[in-house]
C-alpha positions as CSV (number, residue, x, y, z in Angstrom):
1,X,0.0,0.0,0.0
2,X,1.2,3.4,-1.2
3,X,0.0,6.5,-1.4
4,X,-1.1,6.1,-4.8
5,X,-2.9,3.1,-3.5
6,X,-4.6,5.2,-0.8
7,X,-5.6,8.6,-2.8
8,X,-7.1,5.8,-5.4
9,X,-9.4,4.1,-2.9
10,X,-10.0,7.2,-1.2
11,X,-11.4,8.6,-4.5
12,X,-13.7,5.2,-5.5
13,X,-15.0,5.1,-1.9
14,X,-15.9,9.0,-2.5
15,X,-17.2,8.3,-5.7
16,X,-17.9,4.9,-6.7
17,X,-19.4,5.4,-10.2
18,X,-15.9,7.4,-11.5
19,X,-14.5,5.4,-14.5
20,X,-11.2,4.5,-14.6
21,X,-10.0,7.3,-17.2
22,X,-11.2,10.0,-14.8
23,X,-9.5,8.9,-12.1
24,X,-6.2,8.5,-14.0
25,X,-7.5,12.5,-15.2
26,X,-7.3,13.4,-11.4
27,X,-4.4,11.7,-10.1
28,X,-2.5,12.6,-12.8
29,X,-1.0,9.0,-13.8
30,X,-1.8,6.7,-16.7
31,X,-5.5,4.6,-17.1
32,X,-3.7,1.2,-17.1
33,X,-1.6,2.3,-13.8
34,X,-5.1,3.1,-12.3
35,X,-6.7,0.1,-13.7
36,X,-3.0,-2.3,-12.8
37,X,-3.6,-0.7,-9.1
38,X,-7.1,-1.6,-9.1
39,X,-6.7,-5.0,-10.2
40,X,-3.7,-5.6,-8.0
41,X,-5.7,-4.5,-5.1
42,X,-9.0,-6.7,-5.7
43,X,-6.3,-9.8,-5.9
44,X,-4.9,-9.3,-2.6
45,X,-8.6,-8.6,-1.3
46,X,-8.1,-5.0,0.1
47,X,-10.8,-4.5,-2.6
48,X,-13.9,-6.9,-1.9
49,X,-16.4,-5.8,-3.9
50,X,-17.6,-2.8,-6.2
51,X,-21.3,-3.3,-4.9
52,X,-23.1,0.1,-3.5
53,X,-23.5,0.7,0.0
54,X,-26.5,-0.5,1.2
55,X,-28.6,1.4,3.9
56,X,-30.9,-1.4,5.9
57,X,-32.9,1.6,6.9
58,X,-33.8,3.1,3.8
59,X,-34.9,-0.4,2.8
60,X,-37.2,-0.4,5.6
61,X,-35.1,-2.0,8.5
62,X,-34.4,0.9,10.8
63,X,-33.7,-1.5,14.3
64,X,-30.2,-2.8,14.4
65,X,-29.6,-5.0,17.4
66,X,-26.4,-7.2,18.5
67,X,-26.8,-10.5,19.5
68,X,-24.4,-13.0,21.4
69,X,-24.9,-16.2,21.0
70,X,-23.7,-19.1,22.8
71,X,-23.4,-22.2,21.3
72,X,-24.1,-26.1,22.8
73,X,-21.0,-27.7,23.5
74,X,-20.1,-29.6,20.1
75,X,-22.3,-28.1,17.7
76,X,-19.3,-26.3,16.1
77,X,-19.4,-22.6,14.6
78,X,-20.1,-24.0,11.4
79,X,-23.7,-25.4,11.6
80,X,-24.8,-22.3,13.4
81,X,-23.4,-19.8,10.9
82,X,-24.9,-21.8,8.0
83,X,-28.4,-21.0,10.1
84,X,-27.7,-17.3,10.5
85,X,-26.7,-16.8,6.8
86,X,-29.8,-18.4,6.0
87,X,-31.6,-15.5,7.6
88,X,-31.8,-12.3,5.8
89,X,-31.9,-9.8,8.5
90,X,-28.4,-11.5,9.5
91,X,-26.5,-9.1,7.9
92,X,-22.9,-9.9,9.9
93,X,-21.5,-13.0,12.3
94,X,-18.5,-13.3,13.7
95,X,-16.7,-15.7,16.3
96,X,-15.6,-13.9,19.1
97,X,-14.0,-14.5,22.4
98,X,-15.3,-13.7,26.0
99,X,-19.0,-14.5,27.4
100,X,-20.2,-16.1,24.2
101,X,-19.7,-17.8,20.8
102,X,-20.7,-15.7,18.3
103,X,-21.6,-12.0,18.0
104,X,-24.4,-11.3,15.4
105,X,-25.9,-8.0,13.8
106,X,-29.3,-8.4,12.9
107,X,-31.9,-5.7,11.5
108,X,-35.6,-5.7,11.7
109,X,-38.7,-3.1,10.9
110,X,-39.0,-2.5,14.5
111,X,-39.6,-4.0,18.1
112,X,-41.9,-6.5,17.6
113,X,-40.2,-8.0,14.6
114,X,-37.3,-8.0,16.0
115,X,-38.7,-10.5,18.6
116,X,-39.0,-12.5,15.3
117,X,-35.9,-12.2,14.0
118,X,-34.5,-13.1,17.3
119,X,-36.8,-16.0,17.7
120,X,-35.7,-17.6,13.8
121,X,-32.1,-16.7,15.5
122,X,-32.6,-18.6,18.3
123,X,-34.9,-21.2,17.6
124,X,-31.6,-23.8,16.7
125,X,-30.8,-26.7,18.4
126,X,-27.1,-25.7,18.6
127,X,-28.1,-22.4,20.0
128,X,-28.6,-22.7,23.7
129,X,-28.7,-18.8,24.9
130,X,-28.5,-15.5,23.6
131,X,-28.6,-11.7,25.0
132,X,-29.9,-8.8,22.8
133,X,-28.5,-5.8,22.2
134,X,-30.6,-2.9,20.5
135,X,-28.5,0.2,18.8
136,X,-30.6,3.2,19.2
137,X,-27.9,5.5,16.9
138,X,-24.7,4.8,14.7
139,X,-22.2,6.7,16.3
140,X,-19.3,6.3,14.3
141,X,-20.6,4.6,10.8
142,X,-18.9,1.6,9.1
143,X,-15.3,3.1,7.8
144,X,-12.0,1.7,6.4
145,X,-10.3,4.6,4.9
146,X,-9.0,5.9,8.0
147,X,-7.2,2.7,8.1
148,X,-5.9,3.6,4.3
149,X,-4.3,6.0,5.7
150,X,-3.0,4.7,8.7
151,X,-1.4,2.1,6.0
152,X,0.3,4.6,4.0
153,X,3.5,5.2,6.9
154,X,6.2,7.7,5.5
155,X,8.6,4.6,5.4
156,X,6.3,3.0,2.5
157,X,5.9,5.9,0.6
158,X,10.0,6.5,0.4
159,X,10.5,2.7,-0.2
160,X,7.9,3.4,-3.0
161,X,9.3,6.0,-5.0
């Protein structure tokens, strides 16, 4: 990561639509050094996707709530994340350390069916408890580029040049 790397991400996070040959117009470098850059970084996954951003609330899923799940002695991590993924309002799992298993972010329409997300959640044999969490605001939203930066160290841009 250089700071090519990083002004290029920062500009296709800004704008995601900007074409390849504008972006080489505002960086000031070649269309097939954007596009090489771009391509190098989807291979090593720093890239996942070129997907729009999705806003669960604007598609009518304004209640986020955190669940951790505990899992029966056993069952393995594997069964019960096939069950979450096969639940839309799932919309991110992970294994965590600490008090429980897993740590799941779930979205509903409001209260009450949250109650049935939560229910579809835990209604799993391999699921034996669970404690809810309800967000009432986003804070600090869902960021990476501050990392970008945070990547780009004055070492790696001189070993760069």
């Amino acid at each position: 990561m250089d700071a090519l790397d990083a002004r290029l991400l920062e500009l296709f996070s800004n704008e995601p639509r900007l074409g390849a040959l504008e972006a080489s117009r505002r960086l000031g470098v070649a269309r097939g050094t954007v596009q090489a850059r771009l391509d190098k970084l989807a291979a090593r996954g720093v890239v996942r996707d070129w997907a729009p951003s999705l806003d669960a609330g604007a598609l009518g899923f304004p209640v986020t709530a955190f669940l951790t799940l505990e899992i029966r002695q056993g069952a393995g991590h594997d069964v019960v994340a096939t069950h979450l993924a096969a639940i839309p309002e799932v919309i991110e799992a992970h294994t965590i350390t600490g008090a429980g298993d897993l740590f799941a972010r779930v979205v509903a329409r409001d209260n009450a069916d949250l109650q049935r997300v939560i229910d579809q959640v835990v209604g799993f044999e391999a699921i034996e408890r669970s404690s809810t969490v309800i967000a009432l605001d986003e804070q600090v939203p869902h960021r990476v580029l501050p990392l970008v930066r945070a990547a780009v160290s004055p070492s790696t841009e001189v070993r760069n040049r």
